[in-house]
C-alpha positions in Angstrom: 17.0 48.5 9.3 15.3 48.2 5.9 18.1 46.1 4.7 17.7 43.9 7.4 14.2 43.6 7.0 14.2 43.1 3.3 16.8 40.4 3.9 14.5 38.6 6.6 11.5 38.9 4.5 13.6 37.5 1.4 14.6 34.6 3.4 10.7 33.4 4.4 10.3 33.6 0.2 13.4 31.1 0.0 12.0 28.2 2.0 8.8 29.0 0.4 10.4 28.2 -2.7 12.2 25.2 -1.1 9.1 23.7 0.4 7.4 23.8 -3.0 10.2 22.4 -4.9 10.5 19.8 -2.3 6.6 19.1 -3.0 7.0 18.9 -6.3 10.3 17.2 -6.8 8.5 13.7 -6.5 6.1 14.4 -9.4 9.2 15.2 -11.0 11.0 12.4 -10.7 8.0 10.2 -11.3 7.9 11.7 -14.8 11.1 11.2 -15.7 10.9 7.3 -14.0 7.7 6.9 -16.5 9.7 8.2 -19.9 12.5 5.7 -19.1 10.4 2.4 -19.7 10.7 0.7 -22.8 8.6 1.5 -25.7 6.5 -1.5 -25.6 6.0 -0.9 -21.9 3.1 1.6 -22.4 1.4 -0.7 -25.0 1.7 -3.6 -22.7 0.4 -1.9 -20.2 -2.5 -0.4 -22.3 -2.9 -3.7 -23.0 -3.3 -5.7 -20.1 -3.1 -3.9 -16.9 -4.8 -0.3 -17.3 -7.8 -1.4 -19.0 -8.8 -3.6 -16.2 -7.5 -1.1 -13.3 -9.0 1.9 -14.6 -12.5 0.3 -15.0 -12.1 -0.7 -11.8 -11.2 2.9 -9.9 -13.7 4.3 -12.4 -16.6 2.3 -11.3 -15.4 2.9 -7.9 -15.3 6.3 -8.1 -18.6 6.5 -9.6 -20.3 4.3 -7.1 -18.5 6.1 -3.9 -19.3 9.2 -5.4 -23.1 8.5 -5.4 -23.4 7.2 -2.2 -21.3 9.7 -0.3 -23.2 12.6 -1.9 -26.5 10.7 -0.3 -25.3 9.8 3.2 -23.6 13.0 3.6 -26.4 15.2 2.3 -29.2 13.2 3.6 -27.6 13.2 7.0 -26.4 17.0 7.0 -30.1 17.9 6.1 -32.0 15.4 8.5 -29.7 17.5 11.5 -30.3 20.9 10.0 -33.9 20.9 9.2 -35.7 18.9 11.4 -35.7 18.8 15.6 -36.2 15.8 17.1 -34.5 13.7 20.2 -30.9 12.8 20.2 -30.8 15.3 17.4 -27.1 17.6 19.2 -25.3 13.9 19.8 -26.3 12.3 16.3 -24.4 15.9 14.9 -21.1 15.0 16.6 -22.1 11.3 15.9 -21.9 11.6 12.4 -18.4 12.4 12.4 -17.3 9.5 13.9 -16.2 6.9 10.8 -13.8 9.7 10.0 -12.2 7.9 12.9 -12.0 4.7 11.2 -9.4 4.5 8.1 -10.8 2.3 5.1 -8.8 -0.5 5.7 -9.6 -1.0 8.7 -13.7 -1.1 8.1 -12.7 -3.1 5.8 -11.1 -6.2 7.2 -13.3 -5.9 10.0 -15.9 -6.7 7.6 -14.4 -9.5 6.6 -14.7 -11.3 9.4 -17.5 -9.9 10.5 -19.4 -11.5 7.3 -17.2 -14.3 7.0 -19.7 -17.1 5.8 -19.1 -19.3 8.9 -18.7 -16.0 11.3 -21.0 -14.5 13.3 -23.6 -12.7 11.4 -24.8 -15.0 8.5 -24.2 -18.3 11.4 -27.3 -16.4 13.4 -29.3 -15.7 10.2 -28.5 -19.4 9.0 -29.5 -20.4 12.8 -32.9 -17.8 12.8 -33.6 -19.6 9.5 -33.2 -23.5 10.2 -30.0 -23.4 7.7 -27.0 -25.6 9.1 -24.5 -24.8 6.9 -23.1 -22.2 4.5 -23.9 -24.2 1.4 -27.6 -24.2 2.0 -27.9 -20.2 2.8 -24.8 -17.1 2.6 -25.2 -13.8 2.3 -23.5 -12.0 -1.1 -20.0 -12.0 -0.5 -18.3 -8.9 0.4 -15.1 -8.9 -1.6 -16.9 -7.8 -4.5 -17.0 -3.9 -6.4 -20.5 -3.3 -4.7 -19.3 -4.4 -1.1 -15.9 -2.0 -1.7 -18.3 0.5 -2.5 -20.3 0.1 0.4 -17.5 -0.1 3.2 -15.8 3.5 1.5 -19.2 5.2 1.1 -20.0 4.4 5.0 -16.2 5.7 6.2 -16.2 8.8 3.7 -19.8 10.4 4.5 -18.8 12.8 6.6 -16.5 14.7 4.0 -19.5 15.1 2.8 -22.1 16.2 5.7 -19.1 18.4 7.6 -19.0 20.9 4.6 -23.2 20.4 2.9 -24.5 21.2 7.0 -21.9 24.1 7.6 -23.6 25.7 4.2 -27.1 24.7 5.3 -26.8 26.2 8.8 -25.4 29.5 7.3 -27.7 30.1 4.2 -30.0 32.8 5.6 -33.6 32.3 6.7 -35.0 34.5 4.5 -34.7 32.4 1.6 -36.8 29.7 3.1 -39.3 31.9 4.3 -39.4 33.5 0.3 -40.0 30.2 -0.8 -42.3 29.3 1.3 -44.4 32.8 0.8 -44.6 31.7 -2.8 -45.8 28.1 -2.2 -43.0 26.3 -2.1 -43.9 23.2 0.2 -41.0 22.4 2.8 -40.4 19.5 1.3 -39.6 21.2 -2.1 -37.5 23.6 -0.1 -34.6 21.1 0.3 -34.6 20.1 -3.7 -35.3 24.1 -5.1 -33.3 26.2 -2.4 -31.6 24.6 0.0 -29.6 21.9 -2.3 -28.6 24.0 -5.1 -27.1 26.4 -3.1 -25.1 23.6 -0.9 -23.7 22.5 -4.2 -20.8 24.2 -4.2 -20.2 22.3 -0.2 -21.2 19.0 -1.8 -18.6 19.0 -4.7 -16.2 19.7 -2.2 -16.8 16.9 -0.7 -17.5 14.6 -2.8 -13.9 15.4 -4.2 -12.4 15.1 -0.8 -13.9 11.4 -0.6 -12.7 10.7 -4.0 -9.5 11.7 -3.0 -9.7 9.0 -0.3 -10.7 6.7 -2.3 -7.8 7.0 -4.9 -5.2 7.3 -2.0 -6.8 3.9 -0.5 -4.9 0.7 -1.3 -6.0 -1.8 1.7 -9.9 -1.8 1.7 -9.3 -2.3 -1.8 -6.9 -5.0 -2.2 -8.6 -6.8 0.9 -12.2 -6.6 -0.7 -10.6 -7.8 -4.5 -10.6 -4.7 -6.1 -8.0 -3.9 -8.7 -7.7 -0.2 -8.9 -4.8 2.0 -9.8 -3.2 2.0 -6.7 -3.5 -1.3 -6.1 -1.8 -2.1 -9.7 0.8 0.4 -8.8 1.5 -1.3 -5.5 1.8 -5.1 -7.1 3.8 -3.7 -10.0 6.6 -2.4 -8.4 6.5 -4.8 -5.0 5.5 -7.9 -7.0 7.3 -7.5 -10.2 10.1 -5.2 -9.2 8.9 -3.1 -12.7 9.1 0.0 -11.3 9.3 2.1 -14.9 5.8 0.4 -15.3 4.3 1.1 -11.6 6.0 4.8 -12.6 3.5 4.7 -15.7 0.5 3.4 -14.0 1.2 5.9 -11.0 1.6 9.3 -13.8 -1.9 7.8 -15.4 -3.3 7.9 -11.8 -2.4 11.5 -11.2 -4.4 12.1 -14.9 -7.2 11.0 -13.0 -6.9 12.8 -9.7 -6.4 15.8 -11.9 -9.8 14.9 -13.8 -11.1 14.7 -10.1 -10.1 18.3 -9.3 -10.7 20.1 -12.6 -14.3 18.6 -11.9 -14.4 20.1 -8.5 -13.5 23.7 -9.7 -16.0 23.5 -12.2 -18.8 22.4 -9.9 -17.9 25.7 -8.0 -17.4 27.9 -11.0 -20.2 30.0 -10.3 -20.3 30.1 -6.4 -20.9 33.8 -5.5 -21.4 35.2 -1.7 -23.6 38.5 -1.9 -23.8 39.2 1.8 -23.2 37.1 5.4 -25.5 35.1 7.0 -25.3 37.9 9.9 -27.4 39.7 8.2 -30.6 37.6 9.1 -31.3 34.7 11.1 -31.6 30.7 9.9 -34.5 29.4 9.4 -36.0 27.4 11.8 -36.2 23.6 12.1 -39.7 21.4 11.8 -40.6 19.8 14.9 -41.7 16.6 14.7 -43.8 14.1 16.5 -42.2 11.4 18.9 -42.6 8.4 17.2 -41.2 10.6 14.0 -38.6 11.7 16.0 -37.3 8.4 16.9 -38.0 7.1 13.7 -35.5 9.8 12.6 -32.7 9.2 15.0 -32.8 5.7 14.3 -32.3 6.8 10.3 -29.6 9.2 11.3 -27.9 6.4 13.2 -27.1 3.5 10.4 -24.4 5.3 9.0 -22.7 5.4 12.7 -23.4 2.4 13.6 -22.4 0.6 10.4 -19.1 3.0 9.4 -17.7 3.6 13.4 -20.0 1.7 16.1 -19.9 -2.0 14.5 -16.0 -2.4 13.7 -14.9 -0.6 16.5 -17.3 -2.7 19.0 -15.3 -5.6 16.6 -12.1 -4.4 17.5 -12.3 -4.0 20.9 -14.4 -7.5 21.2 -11.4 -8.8 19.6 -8.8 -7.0 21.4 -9.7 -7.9 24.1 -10.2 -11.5 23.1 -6.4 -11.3 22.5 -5.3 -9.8 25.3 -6.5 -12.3 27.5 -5.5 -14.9 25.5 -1.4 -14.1 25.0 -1.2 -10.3 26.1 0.4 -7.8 24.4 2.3 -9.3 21.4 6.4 -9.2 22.0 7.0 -6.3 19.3 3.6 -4.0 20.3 6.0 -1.6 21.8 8.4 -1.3 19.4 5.8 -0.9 16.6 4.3 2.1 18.6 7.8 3.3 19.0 8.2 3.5 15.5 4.2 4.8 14.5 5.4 7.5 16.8 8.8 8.4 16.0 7.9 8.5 12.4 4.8 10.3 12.7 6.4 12.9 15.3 9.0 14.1 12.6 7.1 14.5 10.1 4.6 16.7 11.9 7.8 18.6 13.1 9.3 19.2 9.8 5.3 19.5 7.8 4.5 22.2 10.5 7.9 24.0 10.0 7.9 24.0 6.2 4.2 24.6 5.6 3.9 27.0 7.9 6.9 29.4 6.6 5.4 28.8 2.9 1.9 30.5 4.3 4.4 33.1 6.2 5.7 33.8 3.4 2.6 35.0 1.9 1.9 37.3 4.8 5.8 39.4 4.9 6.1 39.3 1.1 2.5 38.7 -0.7 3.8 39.1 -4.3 3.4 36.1 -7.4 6.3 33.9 -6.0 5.5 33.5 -2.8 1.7 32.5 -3.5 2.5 30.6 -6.6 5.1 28.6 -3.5 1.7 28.3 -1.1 -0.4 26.8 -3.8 2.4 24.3 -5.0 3.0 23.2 -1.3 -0.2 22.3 -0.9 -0.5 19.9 -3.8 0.8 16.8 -2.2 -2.6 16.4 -0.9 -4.4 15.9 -4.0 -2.2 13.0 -4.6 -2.4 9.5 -3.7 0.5 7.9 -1.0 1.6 5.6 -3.6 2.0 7.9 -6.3 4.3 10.4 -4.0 6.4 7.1 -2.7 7.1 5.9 -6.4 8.7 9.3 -7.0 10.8 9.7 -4.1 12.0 6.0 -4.5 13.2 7.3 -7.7 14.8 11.0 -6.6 16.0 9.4 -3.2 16.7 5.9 -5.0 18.9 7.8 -7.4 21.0 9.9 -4.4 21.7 6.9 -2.2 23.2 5.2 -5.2 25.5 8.1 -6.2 26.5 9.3 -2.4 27.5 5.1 -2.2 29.5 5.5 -5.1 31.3 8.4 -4.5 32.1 6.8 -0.7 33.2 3.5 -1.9 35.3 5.4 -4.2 36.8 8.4 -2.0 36.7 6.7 1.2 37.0 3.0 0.5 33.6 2.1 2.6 29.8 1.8 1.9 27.4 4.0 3.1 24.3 2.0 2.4 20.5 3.4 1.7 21.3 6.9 3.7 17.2 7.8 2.8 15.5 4.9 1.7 16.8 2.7 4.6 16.8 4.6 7.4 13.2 6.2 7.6 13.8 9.4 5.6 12.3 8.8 2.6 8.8 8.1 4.7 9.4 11.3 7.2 9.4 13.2 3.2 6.6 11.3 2.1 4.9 11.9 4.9 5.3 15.8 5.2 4.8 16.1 1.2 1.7 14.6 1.6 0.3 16.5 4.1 1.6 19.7 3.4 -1.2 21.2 2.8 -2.6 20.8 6.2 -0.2 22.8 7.9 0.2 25.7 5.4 -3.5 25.8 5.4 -3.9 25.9 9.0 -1.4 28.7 9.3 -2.6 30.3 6.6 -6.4 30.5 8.5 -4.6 31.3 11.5 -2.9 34.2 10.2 -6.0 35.6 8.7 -7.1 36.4 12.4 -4.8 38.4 12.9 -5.0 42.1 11.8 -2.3 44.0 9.9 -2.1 46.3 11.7 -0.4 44.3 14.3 2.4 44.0 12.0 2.8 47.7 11.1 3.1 48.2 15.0 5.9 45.2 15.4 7.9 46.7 12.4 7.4 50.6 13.5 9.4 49.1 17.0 12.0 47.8 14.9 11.2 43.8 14.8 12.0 41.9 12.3 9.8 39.8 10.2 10.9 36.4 11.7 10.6 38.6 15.3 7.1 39.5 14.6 6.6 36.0 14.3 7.7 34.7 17.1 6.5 37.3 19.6 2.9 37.9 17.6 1.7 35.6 15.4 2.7 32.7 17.3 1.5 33.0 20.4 -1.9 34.2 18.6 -2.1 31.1 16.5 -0.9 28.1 18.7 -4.7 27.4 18.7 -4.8 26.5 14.9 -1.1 25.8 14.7 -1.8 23.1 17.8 -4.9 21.9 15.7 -3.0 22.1 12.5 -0.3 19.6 14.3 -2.6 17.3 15.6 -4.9 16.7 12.2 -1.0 16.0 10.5 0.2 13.1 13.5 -2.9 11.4 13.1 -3.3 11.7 9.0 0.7 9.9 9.6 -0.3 7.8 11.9 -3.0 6.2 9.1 -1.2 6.3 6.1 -0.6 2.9 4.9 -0.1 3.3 0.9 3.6 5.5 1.4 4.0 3.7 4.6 4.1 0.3 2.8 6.5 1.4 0.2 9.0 3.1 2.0 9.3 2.4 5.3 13.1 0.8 6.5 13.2 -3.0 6.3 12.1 -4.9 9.6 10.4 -1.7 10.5 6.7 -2.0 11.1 4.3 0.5 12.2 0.9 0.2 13.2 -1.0 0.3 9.7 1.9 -2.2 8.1 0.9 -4.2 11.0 -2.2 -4.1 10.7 -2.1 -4.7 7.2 -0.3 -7.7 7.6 -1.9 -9.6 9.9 -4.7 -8.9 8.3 -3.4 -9.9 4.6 -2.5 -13.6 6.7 -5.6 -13.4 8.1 -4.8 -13.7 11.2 -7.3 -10.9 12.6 -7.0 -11.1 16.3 -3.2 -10.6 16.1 -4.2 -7.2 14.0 -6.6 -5.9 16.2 -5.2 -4.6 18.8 -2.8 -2.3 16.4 -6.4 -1.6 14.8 -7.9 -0.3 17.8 -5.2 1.9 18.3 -5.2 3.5 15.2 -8.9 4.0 15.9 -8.1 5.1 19.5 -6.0 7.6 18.1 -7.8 8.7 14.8 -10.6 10.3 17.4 -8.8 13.0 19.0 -8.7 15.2 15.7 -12.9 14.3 15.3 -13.5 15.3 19.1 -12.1 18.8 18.0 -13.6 18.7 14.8 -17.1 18.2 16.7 -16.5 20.9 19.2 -15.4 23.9 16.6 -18.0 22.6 14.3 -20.9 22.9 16.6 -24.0 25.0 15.3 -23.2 28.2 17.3 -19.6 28.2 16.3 -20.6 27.9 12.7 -23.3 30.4 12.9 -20.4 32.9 15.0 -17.5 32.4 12.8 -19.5 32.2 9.3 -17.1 35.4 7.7 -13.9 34.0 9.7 -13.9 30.0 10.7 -11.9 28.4 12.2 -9.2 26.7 11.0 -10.5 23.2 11.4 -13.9 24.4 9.9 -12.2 25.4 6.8 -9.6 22.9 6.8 -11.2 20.5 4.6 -12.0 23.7 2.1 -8.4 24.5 2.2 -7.0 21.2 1.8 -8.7 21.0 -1.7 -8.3 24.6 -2.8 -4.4 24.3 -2.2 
């Protein structure tokens, strides 16, 4: 029996090992792609292309950076400190842009501020102007405008984790402050904010993670960043040893980003629960106030969800009525689904035996394999595809070979053409989500459930499937859900390694919109958005104030999810 139960638990520490090494094994490859180049690749690109695209991601990241930490502080505190009407729907309202991927905001923006659309034509009209020439708004495509459209999309990163630390940092502390004449204004600025710090950085660096991953909003608004050099590098120039280069000195930077993080929080210390004492209560305010409030609390809404998805189903409808559902809509959804459906399968399956792992055999291996599973997440789409072009790239070729020669036929691209390559990409990515939801999941669960199931003889992988499963489909079902729609989204990987005459919803949508034919693209736009809002309905439910305030020692797994995502 012990045997058998050493040999089971061994097992769970194999795929562990195999999940990470199957993480990692891009990043591998994509070093070895960017020591292959010639030696004046890296001066030419020092020269020419880096300067300009790290400036660029630079002052983006600055400028998203700043804003986010505004919104999503500002907004987090204007719901936790203050009571007024509307105050319970603008909580769950805030969450709302998470719906909305970047690109998307941003070529709805596009036309939305077009000089001859419909905004600046009814300023122009409310002014006496007749044409553009005589009066137009700044243009959007611009650094500032990119700014803008992220900041308003990317908030919530932000407000999700700064109001779960202001609703659990104990009353007591207010009332302290108060007693020794601290105003309640000053309360937010000398209590409340330094200790949401720790919340803030984390999301902040969440955002920025976003923002590095994003290649549409940015190439659309005519902004040259990284990713967006990486992309025209390789697809534009076929110079893949120098997209390989650009894409290693991204990682530098999203390694900068997280390094930063984890010094932000190097001193964040917990000395007791917010069970302890109660929250402290929120100012009521006037009516006028109040409404003056809401309407505050509502710009970031209205501009980052309510605006392009009124857009999008404005022009969806438009385009409906004009020429119905375009001929290959079905077979793009097909694919959006297919796709997204095995990765989720194959993400749930491998993450979730790397945080198992942890739980039958909690040793160095097996949480050294958790951490490294989870790293995919930290990097950008782009930089994961370049590496499995190479690693996959590099097997098609040789399995061809050895066919052609043994067998006398060709076997063609066996990952790269037939959707594999993206299903890795995909669950590489997004690892982190399902480990980390099964990994809170598990916490739940006592130990001593386990004792029990081995004292009557099960089996590690039988105590799993007759006890931990059926006491974490909850997380495990949420876990799922958060990695189909994160699929669903992703353009970057999707645009480098999806099969040829294959499109999915976010290629579509990205290339109607690069022809800028926008009518044709929103329909696949507002189903991406359609989509994208079943993950923020949950996320608004388990993050409501009484759920925070219950589960403050044990969340949930979608309360701590975004925690988790950037601690792996």
């Amino acid at each position: 029996m012990r045997k058998a139960t050493w040999r089971s638990g061994a097992l769970w520490l194999i795929v562990a090992g195999f999940t990470a090494f199957a993480v990692l094994l891009p990043f591998l490859a994509l070093a070895f792609e960017a020591l292959q180049g010639s030696e004046g690749l890296w001066g030419h690109l020092f020269s020419t292309i880096l300067p300009v695209a790290l400036r660029d991601t630079l002052i983006l990241l600055s400028g998203v950076g700043i804003f986010v930490a505004m919104l999503g502080t500002g907004a987090a505190w204007l719901v936790t400190a203050y009571d007024f009407p509307g105050r319970r729907t603008l909580e769950w309202a805030l969450l709302l842009p998470l719906a909305v991927p970047t690109y998307i905001v941003a070529y709805t923006y596009l036309d939305i501020l077009h000089p001859i659309g419909v905004v600046q034509g009814t300023i122009r009209t409310l002014l006496g102007y007749s044409s553009p020439r005589e009066f137009r708004l700044p243009d959007i495509r611009s650094m500032a405008g990119c700014i803008l459209v992220l900041s308003f999309v990317l908030y919530p990163y932000v407000y999700i984790a700064t109001r779960s630390m202001f609703l659990t940092q104990p009353g007591s502390l207010i009332e302290a402050a108060r007693t020794l004449g601290v105003s309640r204004r000053a309360v937010f600025w000398r209590v409340a904010l330094p200790l949401a710090r720790p919340a803030v950085a984390v999301g902040i660096s969440l955002a920025l993670m976003e923002t590095l991953n994003d290649i549409g909003a940015a190439e659309f608004l005519g902004v040259r960043t990284l990713t967006v050099s990486i992309y025209t590098t390789w697809i534009t120039r076929s110079d893949l040893p120098g997209a390989s280069q650009i894409a290693l000195s991204l990682l530098v930077v999203v390694m900068a980003i997280v390094a930063l993080e984890q010094y932000a929080r190097r001193r964040q210390r917990f000395a007791a629960g917010t069970r302890s004492g109660r929250s402290f209560d929120r100012q009521r305010v006037s009516l006028p106030v109040g409404l003056a409030l809401l309407g505050l609390g509502l710009i970031p809404v209205l501009i980052g969800f309510a605006g392009p998805a009124l857009y999008l189903a404005t022009e969806a409808y438009a385009r409906l009525g004009f020429a119905g559902i375009p001929p290959r809509f079905v077979s793009i959804v097909t694919a959006t689904v297919v796709f997204s459906a095995a990765a989720t399968l194959m993400t749930l399956a491998l993450g979730g035996a790397a945080a198992y792992a942890v739980r039958v055999r909690s040793c160095g291996f097996s949480t050294t394999a958790f951490r490294l599973s989870a790293v995919g997440y930290a990097a950008p789409g782009t930089v994961i595809a370049i590496g499995l072009v190479v690693v996959l790239g590099a097997f098609d070729r040789t399995a061809n070979a050895y066919a052609q020669s043994w067998f006398g036929f060709s076997t063609g691209l066996i990952f790269l053409g037939s959707g594999a390559a993206l299903v890795y990409a995909y669950s590489a990515r997004f690892m982190a989500i399902s480990s980390g939801g099964m990994a809170a999941a598990l916490s739940r669960i006592p130990h001593s459930l386990d004792e029990v199931s081995r004292t009557l003889g099960e089996s590690p992988s039988g105590t799993l499937r007759r006890v931990h499963l059926p006491l974490s489909k909850t997380g495990i079902a949420a876990a799922a859900l958060l990695v189909f729609v994160d699929c669903v989204k992703e353009l970057p990987a999707t645009l480098l390694l999806r099969p040829l005459n294959v499109e999915t919803l976010a290629t579509h949508l990205y290339g109607e919109a690069a022809r800028g034919t926008y009518e044709d693209a929103s329909i696949s736009a507002l189903a991406i958005v359609l989509i994208a809002m079943l993950p923020v309905v949950l996320l608004s439910r388990v993050g409501s104030e009484r759920n925070l305030r219950r589960d403050v020692l044990v969340p949930t797994p979608l309360e701590q999810l975004p925690l988790q995502q950037q601690a792996g």
